[in-house]
N, CA and C of each residue as an Amber inpcrd file, in Angstrom:
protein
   237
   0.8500000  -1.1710000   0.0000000   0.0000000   0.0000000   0.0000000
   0.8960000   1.2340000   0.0000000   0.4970000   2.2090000  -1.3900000
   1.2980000   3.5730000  -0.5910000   0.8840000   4.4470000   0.0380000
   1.7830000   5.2530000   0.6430000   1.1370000   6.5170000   1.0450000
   0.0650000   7.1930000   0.7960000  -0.0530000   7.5000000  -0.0380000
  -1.3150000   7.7870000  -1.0750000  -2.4330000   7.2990000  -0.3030000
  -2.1390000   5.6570000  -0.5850000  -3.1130000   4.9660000  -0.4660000
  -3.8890000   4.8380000   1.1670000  -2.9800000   4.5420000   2.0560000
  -2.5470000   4.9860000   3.3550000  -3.3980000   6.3640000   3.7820000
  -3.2010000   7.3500000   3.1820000  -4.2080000   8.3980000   3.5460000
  -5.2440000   8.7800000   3.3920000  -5.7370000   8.1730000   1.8430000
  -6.7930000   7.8780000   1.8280000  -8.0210000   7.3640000   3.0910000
  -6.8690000   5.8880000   3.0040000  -7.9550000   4.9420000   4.3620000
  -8.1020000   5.8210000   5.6190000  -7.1040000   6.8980000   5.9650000
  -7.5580000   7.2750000   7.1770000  -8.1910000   8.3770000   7.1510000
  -8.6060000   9.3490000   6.0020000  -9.6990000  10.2260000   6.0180000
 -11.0730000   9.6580000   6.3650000 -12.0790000  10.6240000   6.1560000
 -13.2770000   9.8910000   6.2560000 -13.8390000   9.3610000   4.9820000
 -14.5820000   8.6290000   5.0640000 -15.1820000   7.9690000   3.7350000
 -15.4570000   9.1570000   2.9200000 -16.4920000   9.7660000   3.0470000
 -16.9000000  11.3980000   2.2350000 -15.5740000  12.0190000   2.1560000
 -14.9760000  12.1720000   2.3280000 -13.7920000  12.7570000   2.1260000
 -12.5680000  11.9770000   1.2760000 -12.5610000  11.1480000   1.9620000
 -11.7410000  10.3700000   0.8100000 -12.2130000  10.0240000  -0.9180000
 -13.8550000   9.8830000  -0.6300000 -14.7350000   9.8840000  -2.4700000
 -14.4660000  11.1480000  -2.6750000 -14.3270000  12.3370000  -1.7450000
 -14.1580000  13.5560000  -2.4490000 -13.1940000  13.8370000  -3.3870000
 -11.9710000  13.4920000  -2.6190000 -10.4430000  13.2330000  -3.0950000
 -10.6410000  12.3980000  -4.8040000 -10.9970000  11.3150000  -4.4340000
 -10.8920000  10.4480000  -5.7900000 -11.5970000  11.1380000  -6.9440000
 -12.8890000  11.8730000  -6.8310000 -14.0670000  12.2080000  -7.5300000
 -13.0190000  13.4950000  -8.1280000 -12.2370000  14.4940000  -7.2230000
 -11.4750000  15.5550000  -7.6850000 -10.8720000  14.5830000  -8.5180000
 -10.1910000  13.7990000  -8.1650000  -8.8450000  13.0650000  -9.0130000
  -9.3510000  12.8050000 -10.5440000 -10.4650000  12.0850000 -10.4420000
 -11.4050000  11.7170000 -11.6950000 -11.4450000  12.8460000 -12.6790000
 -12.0200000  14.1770000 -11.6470000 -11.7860000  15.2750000 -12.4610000
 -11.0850000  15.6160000 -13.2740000  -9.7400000  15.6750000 -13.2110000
  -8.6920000  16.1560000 -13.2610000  -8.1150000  15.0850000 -14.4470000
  -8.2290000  14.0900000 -14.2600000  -8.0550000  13.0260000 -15.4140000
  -9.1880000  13.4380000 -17.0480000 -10.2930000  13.5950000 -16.2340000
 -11.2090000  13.7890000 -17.6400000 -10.9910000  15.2070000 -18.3810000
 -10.5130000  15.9280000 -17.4560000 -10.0190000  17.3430000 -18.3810000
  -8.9580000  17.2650000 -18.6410000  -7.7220000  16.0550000 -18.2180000
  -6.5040000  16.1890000 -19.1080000  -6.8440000  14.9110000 -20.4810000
  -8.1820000  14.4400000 -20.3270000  -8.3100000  13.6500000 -21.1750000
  -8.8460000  14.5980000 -22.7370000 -10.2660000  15.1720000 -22.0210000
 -10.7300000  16.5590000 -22.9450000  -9.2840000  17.1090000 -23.6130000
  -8.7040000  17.5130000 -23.2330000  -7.6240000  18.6870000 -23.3750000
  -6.6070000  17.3510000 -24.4700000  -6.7310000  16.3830000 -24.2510000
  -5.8330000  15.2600000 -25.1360000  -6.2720000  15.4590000 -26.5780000
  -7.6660000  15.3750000 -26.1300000  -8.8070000  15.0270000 -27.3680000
  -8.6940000  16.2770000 -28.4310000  -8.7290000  17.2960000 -27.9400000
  -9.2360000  18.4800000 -28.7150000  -7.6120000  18.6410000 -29.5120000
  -6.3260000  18.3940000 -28.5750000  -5.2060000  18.1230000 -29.5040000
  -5.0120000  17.5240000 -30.4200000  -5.4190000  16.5460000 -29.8600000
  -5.4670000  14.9580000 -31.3820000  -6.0480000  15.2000000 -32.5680000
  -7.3970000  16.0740000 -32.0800000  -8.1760000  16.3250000 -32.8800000
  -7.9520000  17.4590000 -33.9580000  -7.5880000  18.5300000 -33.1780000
  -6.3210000  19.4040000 -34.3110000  -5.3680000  19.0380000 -35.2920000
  -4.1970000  18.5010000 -34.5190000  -3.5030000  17.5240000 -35.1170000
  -4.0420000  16.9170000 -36.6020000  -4.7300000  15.7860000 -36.0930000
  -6.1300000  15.3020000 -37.4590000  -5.7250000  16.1860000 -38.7500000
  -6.5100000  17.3960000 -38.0020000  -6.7610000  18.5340000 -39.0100000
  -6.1760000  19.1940000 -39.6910000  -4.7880000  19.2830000 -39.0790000
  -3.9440000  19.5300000 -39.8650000  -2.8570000  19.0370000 -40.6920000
  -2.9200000  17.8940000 -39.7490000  -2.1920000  17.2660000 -40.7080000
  -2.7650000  16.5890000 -42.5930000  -4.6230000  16.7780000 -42.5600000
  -5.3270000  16.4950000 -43.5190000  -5.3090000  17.8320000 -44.3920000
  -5.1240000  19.0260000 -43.6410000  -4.7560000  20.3170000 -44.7770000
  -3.6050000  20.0130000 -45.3580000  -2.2760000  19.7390000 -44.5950000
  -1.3190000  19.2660000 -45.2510000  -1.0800000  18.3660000 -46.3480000
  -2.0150000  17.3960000 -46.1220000  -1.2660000  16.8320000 -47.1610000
  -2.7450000  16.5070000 -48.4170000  -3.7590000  17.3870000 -48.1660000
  -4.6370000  18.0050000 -49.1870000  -3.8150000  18.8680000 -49.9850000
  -2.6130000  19.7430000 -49.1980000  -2.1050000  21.2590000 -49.8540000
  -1.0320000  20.7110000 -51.1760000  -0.1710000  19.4030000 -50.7470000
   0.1660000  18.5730000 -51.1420000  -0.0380000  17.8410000 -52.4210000
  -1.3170000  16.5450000 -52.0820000  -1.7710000  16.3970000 -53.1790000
  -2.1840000  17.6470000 -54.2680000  -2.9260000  18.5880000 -53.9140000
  -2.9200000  19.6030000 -55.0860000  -1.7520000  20.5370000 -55.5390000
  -0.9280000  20.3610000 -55.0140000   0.7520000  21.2190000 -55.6490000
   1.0590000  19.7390000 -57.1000000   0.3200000  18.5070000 -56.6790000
   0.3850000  17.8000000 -58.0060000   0.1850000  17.8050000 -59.3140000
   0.6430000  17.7100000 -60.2370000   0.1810000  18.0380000 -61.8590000
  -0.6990000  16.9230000 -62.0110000  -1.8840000  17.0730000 -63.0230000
  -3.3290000  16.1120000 -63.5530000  -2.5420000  14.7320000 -63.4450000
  -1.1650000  14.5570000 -64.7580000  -0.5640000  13.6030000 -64.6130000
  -0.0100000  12.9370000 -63.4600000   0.3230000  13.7990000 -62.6040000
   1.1710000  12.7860000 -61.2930000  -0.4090000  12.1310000 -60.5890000
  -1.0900000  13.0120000 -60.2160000  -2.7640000  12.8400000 -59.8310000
  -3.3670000  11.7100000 -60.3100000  -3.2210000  11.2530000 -61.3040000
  -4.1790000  10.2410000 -62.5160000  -3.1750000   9.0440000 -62.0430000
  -2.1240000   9.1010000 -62.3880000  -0.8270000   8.5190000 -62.0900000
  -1.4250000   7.3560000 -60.4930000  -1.5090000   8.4160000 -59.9900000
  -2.0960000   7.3540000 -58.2190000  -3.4330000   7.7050000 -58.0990000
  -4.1500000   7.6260000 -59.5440000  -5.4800000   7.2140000 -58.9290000
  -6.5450000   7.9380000 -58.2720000  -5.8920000   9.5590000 -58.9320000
  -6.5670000  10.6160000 -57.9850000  -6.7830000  11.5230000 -59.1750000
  -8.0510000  12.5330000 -59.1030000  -8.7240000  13.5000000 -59.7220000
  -8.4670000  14.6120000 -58.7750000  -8.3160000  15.9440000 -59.5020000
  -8.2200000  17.2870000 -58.5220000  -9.7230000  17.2620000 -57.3720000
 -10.8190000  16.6400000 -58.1580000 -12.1890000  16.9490000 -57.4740000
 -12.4850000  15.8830000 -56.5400000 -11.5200000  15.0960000 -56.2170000
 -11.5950000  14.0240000 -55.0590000 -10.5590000  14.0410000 -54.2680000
  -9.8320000  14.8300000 -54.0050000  -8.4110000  14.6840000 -53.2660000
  -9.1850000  15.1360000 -51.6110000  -9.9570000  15.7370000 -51.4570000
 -10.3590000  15.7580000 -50.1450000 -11.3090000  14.4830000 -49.6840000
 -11.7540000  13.9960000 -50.7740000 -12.7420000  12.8370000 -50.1890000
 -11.8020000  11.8190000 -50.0030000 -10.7040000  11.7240000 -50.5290000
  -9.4120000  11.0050000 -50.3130000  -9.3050000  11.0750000 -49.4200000
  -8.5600000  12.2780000 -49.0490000  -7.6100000  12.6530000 -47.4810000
  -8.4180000  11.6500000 -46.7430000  -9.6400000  12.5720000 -46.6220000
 -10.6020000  12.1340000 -45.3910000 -11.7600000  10.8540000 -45.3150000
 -11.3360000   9.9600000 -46.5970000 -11.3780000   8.5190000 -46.3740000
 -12.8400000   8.4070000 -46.9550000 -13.6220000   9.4500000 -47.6770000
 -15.0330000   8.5820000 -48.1640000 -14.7920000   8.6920000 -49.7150000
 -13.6550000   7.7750000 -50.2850000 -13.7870000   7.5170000 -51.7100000
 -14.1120000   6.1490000 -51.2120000
C-alpha cells in the first residue's frame, strides 16, 4: 500500500470519495484537453497533405489514382 493509499484509508469515507471524484476530475479534463489536440492535429495534418496532393500536376494525380475533385474525399477517407 502507498502513502497515497494509506491516507486515503484514514480520512473519512466522504472525504476520501471527495479526493478520488477531484482526481477523476482532473483526469477527464486532461483527457478533454488530449482530445481536442489529437483532434487538431487530425486537421492539420489532412490540410497538409490536401495542400500537397494539389501542388500535383493532372498527370502525377491520374498517375495514383486521384482527380483534382476528389483529393479531399481522399484525405478524409469517403472515396
Amino acid at each position: 500500500m502507498t502513502a497515497q493509499e494509506a491516507q486515503l484509508k484514514r480520512k473519512s469515507p466522504p472525504m476520501a470519495m471527495m479526493t478520488q471524484s477531484i482526481a477523476l476530475e482532473h483526469v477527464s479534463i486532461a483527457a478533454r484537453i488530449a482530445a481536442v489536440f489529437s483532434k487538431a492535429n487530425d486537421a492539420w495534418q489532412q490540410r497538409r497533405t490536401i495542400a500537397l496532393l494539389e501542388s500535383l500536376s493532372d498527370h502525377e494525380l491520374n498517375d495514383i489514382g486521384l482527380s483534382r475533385g476528389n483529393i479531399a474525399q481522399a484525405v478524409r477517407g469517403d472515396l
